[in-house]
VOGU-3710 file (C-alpha; in Angstrom, 3 decimals, decimal comma):
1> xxxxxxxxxx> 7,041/-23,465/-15,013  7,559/-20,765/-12,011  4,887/-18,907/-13,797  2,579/-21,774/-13,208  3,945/-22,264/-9,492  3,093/-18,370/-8,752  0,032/-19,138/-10,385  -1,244/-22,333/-8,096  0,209/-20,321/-5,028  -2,045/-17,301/-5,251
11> xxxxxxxxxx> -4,963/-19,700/-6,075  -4,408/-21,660/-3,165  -4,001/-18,971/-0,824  -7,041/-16,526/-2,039  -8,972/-20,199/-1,907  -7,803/-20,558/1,284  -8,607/-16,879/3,002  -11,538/-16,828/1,326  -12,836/-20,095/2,826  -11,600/-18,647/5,894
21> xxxxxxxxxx> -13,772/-15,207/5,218  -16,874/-17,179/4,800  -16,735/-20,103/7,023  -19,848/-20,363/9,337  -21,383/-17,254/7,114  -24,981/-16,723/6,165  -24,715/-15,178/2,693  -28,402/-14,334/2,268  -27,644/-12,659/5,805  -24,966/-10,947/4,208
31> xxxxxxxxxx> -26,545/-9,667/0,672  -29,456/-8,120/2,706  -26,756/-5,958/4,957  -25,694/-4,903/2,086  -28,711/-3,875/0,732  -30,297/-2,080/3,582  -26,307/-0,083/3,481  -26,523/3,221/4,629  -25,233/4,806/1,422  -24,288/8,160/3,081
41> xxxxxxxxxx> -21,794/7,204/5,359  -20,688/4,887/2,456  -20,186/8,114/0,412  -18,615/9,610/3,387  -16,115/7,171/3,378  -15,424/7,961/-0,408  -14,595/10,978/-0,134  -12,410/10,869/2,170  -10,374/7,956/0,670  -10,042/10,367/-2,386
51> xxxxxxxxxx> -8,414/12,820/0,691  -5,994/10,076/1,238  -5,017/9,166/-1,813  -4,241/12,815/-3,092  -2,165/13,410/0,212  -0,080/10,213/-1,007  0,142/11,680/-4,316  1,815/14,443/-2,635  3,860/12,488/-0,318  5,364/10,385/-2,995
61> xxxxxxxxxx> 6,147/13,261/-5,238  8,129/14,768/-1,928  10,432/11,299/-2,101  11,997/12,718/-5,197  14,961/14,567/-5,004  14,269/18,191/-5,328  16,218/18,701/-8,597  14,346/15,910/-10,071  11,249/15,796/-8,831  7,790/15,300/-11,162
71> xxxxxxxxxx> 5,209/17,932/-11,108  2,199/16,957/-8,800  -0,290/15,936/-11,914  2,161/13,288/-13,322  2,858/11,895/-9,549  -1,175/11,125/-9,193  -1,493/9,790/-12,546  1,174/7,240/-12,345  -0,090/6,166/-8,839  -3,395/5,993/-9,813
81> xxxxxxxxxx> -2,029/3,607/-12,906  -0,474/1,908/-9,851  -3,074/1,048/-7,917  -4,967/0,168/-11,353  -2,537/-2,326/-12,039  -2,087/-3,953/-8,237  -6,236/-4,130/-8,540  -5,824/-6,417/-11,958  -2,703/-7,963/-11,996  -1,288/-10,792/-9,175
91> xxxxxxxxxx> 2,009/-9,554/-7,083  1,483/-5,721/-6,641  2,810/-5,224/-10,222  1,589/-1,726/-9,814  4,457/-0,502/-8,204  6,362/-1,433/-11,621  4,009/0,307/-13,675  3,796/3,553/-11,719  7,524/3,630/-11,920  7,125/3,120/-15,549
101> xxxxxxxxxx> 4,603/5,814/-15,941  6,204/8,628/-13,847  9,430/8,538/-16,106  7,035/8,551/-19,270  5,092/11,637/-17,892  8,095/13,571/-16,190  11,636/13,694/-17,026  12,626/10,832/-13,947  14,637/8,154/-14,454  13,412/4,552/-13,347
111> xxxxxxxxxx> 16,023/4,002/-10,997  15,324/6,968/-9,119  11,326/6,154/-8,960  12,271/2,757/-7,915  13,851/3,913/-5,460  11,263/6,138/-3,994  8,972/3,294/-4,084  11,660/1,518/-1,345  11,470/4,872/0,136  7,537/5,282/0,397
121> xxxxxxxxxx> 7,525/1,547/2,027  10,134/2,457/4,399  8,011/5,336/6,017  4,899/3,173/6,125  6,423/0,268/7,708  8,031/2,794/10,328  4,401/5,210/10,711  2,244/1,754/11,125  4,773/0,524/13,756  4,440/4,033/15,969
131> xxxxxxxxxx> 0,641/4,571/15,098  0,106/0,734/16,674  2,361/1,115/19,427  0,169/4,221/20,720  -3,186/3,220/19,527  -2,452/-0,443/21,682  -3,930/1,267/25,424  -7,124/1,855/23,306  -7,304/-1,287/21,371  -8,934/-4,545/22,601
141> xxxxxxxxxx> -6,413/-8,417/22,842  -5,518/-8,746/19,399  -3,374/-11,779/19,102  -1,604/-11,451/16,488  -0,678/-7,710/16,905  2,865/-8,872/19,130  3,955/-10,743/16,031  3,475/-7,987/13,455  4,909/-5,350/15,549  7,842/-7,568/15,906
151> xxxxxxxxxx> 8,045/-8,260/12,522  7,604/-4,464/11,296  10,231/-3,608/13,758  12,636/-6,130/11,777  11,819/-4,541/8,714  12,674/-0,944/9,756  15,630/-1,743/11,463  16,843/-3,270/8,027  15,541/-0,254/5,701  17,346/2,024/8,315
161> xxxxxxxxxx> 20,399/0,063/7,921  20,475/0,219/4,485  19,632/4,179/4,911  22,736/4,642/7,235  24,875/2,656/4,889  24,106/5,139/2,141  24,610/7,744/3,875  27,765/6,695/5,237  29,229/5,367/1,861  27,466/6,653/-0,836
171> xxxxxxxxxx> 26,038/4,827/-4,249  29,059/1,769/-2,925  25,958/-0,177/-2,151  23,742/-0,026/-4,597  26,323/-0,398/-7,047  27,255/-3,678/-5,430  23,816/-4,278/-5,327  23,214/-3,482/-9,055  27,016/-5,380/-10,286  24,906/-8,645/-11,508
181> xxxxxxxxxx> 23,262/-6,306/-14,053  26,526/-6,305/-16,173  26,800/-9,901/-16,058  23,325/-11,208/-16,098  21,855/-8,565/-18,736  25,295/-7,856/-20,483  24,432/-3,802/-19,969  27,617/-1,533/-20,030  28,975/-0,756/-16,819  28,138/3,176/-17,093
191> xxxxxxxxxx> 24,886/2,370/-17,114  24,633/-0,072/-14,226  26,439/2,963/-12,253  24,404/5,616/-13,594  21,365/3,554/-12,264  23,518/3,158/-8,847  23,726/6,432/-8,767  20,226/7,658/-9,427  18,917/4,399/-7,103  20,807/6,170/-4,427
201> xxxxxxxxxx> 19,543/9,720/-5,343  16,182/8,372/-4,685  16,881/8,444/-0,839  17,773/12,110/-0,403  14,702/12,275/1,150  15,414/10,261/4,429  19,103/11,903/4,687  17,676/15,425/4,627  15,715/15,974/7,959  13,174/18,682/7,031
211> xxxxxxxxxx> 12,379/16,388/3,892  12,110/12,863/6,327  9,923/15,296/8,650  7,484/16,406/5,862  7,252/12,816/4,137  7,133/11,363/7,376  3,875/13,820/8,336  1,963/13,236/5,433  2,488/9,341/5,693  1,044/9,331/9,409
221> xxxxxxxxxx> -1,815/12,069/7,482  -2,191/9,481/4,637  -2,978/6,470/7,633  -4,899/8,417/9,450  -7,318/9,411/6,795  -6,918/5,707/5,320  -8,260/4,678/8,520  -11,184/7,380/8,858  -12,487/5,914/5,629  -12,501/2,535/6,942
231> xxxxxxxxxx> -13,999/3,605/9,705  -16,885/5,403/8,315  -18,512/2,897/6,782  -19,069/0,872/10,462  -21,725/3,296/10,964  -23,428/2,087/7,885  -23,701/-1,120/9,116  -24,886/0,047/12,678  -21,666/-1,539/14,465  -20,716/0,766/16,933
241> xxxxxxxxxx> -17,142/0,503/17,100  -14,925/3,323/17,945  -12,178/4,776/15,451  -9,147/2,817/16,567  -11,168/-0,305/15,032  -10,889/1,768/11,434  -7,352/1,880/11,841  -6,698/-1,405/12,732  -8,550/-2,860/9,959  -6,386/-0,391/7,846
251> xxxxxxxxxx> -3,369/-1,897/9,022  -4,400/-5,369/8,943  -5,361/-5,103/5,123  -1,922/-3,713/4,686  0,252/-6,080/6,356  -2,362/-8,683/4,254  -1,342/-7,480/1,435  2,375/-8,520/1,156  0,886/-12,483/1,037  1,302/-13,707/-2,434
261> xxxxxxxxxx> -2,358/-13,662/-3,273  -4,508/-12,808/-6,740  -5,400/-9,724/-8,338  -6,647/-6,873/-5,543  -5,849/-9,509/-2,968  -9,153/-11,545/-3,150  -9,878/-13,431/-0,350  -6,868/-12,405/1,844  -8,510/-8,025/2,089  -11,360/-9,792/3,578
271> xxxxxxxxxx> -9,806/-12,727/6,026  -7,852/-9,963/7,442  -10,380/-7,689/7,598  -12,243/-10,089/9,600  -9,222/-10,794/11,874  -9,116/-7,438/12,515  -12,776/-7,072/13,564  -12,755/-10,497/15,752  -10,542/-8,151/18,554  -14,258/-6,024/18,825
281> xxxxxxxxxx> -16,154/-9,084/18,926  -17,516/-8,700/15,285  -17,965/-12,369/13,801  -19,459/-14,174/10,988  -22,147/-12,202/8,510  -21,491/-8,904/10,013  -17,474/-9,169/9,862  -18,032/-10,144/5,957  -20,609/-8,101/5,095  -18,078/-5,568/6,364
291> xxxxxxxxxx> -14,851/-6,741/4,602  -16,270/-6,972/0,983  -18,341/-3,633/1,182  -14,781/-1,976/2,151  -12,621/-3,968/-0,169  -15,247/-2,836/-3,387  -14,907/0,763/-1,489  -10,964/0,453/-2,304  -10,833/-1,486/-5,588  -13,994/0,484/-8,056
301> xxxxxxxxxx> -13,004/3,824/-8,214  -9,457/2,192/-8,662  -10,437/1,075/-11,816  -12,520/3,936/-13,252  -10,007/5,976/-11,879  -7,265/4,210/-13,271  -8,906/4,116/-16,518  -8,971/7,750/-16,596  -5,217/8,074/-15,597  -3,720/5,781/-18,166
311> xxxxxxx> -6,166/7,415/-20,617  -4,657/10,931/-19,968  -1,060/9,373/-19,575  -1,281/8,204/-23,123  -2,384/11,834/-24,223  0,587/13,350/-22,100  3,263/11,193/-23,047
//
């Protein structure tokens, strides 16, 4: 039955952003912007998404504690089987599987990959928060942007609560956090504190200041390449915008993508997209045309490359 409720809710909602993509659109309009693409700057724009992705690769494998920390190789592969996964399955049940495939291809355990994942979303919430704040003198009204800050702000303050409290008391909170575990699943208490304990080993990283400085450098790298590639293919559509408008369509698609919504987001990549572009004055065909060239840009090579990773995973493990 809740299956069936998640279901109808991601239905309704990529219904509803995707009316909200296409209202007052000409799609023949659209198909022939497409079509007339400039294919180099789409390439461009390729290439240096694959920049962005490997620098991620090697940000995430920095979230590991250094004694157990997987060899760069088996870090890509299980985030590329992560972003496979988010791209065909409803509520970013990537992140599960690339937590699942790290401790298959290096000796991790769960808990501590899980808790790098926290980790990972802790620095992006807190690098999109101080990239908006100084990109806002350059960027046109955007209405909404008071709201997310606001709401980003909330979430770091929380994740750097729960940071603090670690550091101040140990694995005491995660195994609080983790007690149900022996109740719920009937698993042994050792192993509900060895799990506490590797959850909390997980966030060595943001205790350890040259670590937090390094992880926190190639996140801001990461977004700014993320945002390059969205910004290179504006050029292939002729529409002039400067770079901040990359970024911001970045960020948009980001926040977007914690709405419950279908497989690779559908319908909400490209209502937010086309938020994002209504602050430049880019409406209707052009905003669209736009938003689904982009969102193929960052869900294909997901897939082939995804392919490839859980092919070599199952060779490797």
């Amino acid at each position: 039955m809740k299956r069936a409720l998640w279901a109808a809710l991601w239905l309704a909602v990529t219904v509803a952003c995707g009316a909200y993509a296409v209202r007052g659109v000409d799609l023949g309009e659209v198909r022939r912007a497409i079509a007339q693409a400039d294919i180099g700057w789409l390439a461009a724009s390729l290439g240096v998404l694959v920049v962005a992705i490997a620098v991620r690769s090697l940000r995430w494998q920095f979230l590991f504690p250094p004694s157990d920390r997987p060899g760069y190789v088996a870090a890509s592969i299980a985030l590329l089987i992560g972003y496979f996964f988010n791209n065909v399955l409803p509520a970013r049940a990537g992140e599960a599987a690339r937590v699942l495939a790290v401790a298959r291809l290096a000796p991790v355990s769960r808990a501590t990959a899980g808790g790098t994942v926290l980790v990972e979303r802790a620095y992006d919430l807190l690098v999109v928060v101080v990239l908006l704040l100084v990109l806002v003198p350059w960027l046109p009204p955007v209405s909404w942007l008071p709201e997310a800050l606001t709401l980003l702000a909330i979430l770091v303050a929380l994740l750097v609560t729960g940071v603090l409290a670690l550091r101040r008391f140990g694995d005491k909170p995660a195994r609080l956090l983790l007690s149900p575990l022996t109740r719920l699943s009937r698993l042994p208490p050792a192993r509900v504190d060895l799990a506490a304990s590797n959850l909390t080993a997980a966030f060595t990283t943001a205790r350890t200041p040259r670590l937090a400085a390094i992880s926190l450098f190639l996140t801001a790298l990461s977004w700014v390449l993320l945002g390059f590639s969205f910004w290179l293919v504006m050029p292939a559509f002729d529409l002039g915008l400067p770079f901040g408008a990359g970024l911001l369509a970045a960020f948009a698609t980001a926040l977007g993508s914690v709405i419950p919504s279908g497989p690779a987001g559908i319908g909400v990549f490209e209502a937010t997209t086309v938020v994002a572009l209504s602050a430049y004055g880019v409406e209707g065909s052009a905003a669209l045309t736009y938003a689904l060239v982009v969102h193929a840009l960052n869900f294909l090579p997901f897939l082939v490359a995804g392919g490839i990773a859980l092919l070599l995973s199952a060779r490797t493990a």
